[in-house]
N, CA, C and O atoms as a DFTB+ gen file, in Angstrom:
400 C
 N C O
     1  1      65.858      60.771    -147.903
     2  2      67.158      60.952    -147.278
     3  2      67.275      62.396    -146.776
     4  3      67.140      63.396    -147.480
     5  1      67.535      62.370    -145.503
     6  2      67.623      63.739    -145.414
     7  2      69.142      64.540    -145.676
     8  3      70.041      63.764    -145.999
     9  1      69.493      65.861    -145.585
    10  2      70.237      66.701    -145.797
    11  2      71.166      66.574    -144.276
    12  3      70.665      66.515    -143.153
    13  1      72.978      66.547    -144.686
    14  2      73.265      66.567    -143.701
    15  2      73.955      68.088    -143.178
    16  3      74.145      69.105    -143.844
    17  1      74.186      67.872    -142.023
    18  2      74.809      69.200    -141.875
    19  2      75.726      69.113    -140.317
    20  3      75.256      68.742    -139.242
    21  1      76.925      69.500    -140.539
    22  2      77.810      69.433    -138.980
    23  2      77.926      71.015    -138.313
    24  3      77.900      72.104    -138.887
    25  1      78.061      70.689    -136.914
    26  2      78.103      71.605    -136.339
    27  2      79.082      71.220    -135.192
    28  3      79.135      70.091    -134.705
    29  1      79.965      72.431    -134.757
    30  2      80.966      72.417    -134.681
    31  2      81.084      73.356    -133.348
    32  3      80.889      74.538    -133.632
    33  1      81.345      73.131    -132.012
    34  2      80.393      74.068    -131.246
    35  2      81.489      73.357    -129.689
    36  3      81.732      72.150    -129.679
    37  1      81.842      73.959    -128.922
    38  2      82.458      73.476    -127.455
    39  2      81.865      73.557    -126.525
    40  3      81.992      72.986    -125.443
    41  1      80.810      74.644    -127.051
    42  2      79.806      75.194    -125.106
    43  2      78.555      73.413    -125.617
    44  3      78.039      72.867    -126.592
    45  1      78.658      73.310    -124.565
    46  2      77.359      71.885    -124.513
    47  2      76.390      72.353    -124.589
    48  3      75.492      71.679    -125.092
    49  1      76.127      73.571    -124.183
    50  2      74.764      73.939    -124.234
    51  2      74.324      74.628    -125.589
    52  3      73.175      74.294    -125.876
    53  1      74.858      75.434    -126.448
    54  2      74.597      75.573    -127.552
    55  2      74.987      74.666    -128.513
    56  3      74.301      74.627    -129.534
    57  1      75.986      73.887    -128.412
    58  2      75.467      72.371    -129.412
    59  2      74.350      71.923    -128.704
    60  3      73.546      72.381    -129.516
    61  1      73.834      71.549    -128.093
    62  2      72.541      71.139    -128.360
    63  2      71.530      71.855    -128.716
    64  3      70.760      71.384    -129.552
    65  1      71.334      72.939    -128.258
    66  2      70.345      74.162    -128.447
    67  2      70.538      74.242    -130.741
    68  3      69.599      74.372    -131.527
    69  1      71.938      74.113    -131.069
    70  2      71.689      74.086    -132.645
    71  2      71.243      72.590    -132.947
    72  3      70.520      72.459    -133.934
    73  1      71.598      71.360    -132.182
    74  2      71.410      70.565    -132.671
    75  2      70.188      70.358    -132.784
    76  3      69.708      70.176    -133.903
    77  1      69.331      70.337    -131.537
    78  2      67.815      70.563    -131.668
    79  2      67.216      70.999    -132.814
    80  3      66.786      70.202    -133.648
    81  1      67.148      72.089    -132.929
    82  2      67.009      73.289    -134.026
    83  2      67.191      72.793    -135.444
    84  3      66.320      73.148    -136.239
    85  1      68.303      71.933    -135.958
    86  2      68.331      71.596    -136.945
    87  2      68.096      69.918    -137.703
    88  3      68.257      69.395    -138.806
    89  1      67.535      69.452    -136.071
    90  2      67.228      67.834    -136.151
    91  2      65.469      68.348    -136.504
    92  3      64.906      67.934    -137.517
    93  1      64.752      69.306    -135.485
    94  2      63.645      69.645    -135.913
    95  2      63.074      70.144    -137.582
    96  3      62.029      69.967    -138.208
    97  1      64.453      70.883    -137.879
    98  2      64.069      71.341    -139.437
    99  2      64.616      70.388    -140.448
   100  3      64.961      70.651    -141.600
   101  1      64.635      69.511    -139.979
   102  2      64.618      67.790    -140.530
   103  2      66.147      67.700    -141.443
   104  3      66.156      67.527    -142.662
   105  1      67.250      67.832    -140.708
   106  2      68.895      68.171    -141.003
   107  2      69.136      66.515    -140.129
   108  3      68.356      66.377    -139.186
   109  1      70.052      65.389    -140.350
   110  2      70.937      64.833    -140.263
   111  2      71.793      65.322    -139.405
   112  3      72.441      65.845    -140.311
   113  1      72.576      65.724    -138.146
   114  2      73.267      66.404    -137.250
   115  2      74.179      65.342    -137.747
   116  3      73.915      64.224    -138.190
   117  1      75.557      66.080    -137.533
   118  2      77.216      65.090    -137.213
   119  2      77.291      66.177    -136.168
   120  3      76.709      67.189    -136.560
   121  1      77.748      66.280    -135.124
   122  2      78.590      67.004    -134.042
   123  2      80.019      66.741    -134.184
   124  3      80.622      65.841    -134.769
   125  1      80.553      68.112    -133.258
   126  2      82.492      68.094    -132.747
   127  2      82.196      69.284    -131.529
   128  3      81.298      70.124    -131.467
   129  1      83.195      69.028    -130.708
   130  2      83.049      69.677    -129.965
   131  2      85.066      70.245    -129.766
   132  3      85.758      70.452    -128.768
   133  1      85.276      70.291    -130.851
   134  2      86.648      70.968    -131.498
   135  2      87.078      70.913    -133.095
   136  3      86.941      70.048    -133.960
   137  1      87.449      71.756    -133.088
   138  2      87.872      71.821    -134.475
   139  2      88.702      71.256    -135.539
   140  3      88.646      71.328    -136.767
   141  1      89.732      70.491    -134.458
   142  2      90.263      69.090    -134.998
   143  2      89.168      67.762    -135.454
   144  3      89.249      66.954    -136.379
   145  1      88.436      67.891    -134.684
   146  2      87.035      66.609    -134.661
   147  2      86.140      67.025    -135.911
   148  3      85.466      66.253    -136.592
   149  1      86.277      68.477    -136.082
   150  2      85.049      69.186    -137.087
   151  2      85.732      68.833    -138.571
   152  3      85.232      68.370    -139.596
   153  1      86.964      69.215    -138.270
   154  2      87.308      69.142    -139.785
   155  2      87.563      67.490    -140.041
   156  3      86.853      67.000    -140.919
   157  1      88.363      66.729    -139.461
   158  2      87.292      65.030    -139.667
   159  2      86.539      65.230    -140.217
   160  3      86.641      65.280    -141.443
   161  1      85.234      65.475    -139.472
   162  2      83.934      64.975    -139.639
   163  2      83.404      65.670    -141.104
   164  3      82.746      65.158    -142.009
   165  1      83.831      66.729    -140.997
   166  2      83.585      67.274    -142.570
   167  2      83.607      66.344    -143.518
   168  3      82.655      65.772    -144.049
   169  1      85.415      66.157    -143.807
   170  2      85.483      65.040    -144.570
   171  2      84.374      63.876    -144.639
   172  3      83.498      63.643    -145.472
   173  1      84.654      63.394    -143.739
   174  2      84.247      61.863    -143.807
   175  2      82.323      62.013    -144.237
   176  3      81.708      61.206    -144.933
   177  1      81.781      63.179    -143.627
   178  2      80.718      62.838    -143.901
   179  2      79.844      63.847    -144.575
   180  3      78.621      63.721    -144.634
   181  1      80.895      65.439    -145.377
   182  2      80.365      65.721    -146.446
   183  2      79.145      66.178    -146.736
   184  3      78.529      65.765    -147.718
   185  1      78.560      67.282    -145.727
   186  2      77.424      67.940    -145.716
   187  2      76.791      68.349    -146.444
   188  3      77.280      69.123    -147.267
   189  1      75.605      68.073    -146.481
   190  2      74.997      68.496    -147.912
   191  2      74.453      69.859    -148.080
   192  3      74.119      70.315    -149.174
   193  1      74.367      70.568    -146.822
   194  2      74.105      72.057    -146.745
   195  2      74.835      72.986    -146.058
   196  3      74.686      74.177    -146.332
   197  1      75.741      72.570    -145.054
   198  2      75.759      74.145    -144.203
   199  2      77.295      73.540    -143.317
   200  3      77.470      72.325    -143.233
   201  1      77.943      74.160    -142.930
   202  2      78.550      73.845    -141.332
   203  2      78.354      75.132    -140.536
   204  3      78.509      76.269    -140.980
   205  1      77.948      74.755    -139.145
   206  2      78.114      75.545    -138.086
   207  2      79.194      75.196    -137.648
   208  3      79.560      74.039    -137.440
   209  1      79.955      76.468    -137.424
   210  2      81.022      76.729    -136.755
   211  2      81.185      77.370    -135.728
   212  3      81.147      78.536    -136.123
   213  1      81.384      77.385    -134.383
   214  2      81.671      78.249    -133.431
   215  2      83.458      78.641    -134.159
   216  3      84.408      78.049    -134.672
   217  1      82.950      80.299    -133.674
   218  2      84.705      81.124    -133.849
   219  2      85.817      80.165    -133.066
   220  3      86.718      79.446    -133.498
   221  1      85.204      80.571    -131.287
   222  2      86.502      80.323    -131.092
   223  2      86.339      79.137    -130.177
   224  3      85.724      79.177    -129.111
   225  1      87.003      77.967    -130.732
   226  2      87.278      76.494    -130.220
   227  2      88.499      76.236    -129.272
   228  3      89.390      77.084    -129.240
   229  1      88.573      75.282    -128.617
   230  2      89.915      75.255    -127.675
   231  2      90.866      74.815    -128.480
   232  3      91.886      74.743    -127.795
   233  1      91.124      74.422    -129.764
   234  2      92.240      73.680    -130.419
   235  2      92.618      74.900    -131.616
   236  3      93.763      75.313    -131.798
   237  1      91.763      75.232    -132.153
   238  2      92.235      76.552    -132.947
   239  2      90.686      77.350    -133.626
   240  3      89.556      76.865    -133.575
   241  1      90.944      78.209    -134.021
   242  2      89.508      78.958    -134.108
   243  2      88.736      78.463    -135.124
   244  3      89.352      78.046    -136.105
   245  1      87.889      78.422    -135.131
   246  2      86.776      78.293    -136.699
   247  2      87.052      78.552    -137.702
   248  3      86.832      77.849    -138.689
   249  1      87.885      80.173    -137.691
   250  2      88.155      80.760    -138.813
   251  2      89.143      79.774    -139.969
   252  3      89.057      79.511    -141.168
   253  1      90.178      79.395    -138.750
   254  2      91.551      78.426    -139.081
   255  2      90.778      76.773    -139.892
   256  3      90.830      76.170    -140.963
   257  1      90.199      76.666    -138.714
   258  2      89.564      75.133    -139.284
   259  2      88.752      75.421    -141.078
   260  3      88.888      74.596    -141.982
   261  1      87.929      76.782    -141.238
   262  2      87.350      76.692    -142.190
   263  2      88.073      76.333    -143.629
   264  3      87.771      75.597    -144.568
   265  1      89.550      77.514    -143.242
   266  2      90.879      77.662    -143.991
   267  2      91.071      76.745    -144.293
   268  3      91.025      76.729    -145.523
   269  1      91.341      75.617    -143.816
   270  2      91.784      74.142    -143.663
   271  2      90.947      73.673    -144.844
   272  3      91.448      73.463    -145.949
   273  1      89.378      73.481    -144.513
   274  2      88.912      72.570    -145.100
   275  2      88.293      73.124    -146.598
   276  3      87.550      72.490    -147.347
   277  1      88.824      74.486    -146.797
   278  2      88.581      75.412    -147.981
   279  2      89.438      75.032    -148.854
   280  3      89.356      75.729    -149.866
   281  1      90.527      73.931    -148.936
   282  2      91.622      73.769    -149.198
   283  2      91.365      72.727    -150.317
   284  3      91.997      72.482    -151.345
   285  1      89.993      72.075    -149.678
   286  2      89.546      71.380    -150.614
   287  2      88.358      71.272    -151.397
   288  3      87.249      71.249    -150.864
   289  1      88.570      71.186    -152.950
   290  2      87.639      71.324    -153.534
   291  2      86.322      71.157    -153.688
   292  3      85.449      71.958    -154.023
   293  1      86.267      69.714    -153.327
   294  2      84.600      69.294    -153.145
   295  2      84.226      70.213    -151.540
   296  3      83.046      70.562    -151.500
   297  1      84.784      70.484    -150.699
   298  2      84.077      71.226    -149.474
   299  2      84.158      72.773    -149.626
   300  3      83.940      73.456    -148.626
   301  1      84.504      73.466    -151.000
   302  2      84.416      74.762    -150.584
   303  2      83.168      75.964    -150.901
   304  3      82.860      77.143    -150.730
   305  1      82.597      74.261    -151.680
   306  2      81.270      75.239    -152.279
   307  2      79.915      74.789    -150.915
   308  3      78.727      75.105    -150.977
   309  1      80.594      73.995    -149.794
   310  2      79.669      74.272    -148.706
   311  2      79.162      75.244    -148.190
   312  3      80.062      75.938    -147.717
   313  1      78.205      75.668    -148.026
   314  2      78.554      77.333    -147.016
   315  2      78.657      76.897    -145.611
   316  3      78.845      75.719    -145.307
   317  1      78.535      77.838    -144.769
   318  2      79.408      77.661    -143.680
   319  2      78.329      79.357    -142.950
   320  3      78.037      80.382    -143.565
   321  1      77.976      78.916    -141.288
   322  2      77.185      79.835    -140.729
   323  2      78.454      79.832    -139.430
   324  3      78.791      78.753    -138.942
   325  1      78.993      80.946    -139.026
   326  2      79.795      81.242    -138.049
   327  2      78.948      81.163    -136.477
   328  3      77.732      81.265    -136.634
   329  1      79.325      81.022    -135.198
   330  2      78.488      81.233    -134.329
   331  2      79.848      81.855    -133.519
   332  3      81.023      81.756    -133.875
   333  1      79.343      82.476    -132.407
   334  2      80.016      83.417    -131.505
   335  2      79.482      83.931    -130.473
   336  3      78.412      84.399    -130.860
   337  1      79.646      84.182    -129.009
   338  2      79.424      85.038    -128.289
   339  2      79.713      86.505    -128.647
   340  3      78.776      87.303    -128.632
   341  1      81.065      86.944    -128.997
   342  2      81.268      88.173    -129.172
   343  2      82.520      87.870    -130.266
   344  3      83.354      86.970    -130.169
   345  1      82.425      88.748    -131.195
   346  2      83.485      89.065    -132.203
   347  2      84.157      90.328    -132.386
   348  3      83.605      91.361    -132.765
   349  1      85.668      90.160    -132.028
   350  2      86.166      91.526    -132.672
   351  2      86.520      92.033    -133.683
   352  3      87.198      91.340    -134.442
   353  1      86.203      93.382    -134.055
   354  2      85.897      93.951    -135.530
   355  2      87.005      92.890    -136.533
   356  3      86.706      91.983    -137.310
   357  1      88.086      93.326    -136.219
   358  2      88.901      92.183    -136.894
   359  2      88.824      90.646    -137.294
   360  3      89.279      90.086    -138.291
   361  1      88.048      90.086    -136.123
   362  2      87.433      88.997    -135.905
   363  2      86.144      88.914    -137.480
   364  3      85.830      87.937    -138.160
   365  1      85.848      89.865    -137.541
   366  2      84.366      90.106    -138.196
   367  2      85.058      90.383    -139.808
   368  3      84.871      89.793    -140.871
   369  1      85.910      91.527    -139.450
   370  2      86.543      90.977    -141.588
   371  2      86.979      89.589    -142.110
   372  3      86.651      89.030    -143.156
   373  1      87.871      89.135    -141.036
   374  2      88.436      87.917    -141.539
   375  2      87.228      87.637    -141.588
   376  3      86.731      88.145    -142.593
   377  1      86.286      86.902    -140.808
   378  2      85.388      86.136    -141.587
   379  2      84.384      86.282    -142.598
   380  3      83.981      85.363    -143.312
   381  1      83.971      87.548    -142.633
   382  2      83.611      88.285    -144.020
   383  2      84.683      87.939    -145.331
   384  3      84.147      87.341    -146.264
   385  1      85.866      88.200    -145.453
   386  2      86.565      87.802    -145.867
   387  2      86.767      86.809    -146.725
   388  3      87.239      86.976    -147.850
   389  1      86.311      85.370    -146.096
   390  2      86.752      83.877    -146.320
   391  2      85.665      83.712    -147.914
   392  3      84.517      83.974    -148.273
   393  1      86.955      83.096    -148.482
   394  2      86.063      83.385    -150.286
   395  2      85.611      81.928    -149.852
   396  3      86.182      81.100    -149.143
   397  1      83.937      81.879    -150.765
   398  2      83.276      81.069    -151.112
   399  2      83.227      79.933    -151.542
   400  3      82.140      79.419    -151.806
């Protein structure tokens, strides 16, 4: 069985570019291509290693969605890999920030 893992991403071209990447290192992909769809998919299908998150989504940021799904117990001991074009410093504590 393999390991699953969602990724969470709006540009088309870097969801696929991670999806690739982590179908090759033999990962289970769920996709969203918003952060309403991501945190769903969390739930329902409960990753067994990681979420990729892009920061900033058209429905609300990564940071917000992570908040969300930190809320609950069985998902907070997921870790979680941020993705971004550019982050501002502020941008960069909060997500440093986000407890474990």
């Amino acid at each position: 069985m393999k390991n699953k893992i969602v990724i969470v991403d709006d540009n088309a071209n870097n969801l696929l570019l991670e999806k690739d990447l982590m179908e090759i290192a033999g990962f289970e992909v769920f996709e969203a291509i918003n952060a309403t769809d991501g945190i769903a998919l969390v739930r329902k299908e409960m990753p067994d290693i990681i979420i990729i998150m892009d920061v900033r989504l058209p429905d609300m940021s990564g940071l917000e969605a992570i908040n969300i799904l930190r809320k609950d117990k069985n998902i907070l001991q997921i870790p979680v890999v941020f993705v971004t074009a550019s982050v501002l410093e502020a941008e960069k504590q909060a997500l440093i920030s986000i407890p474990n």
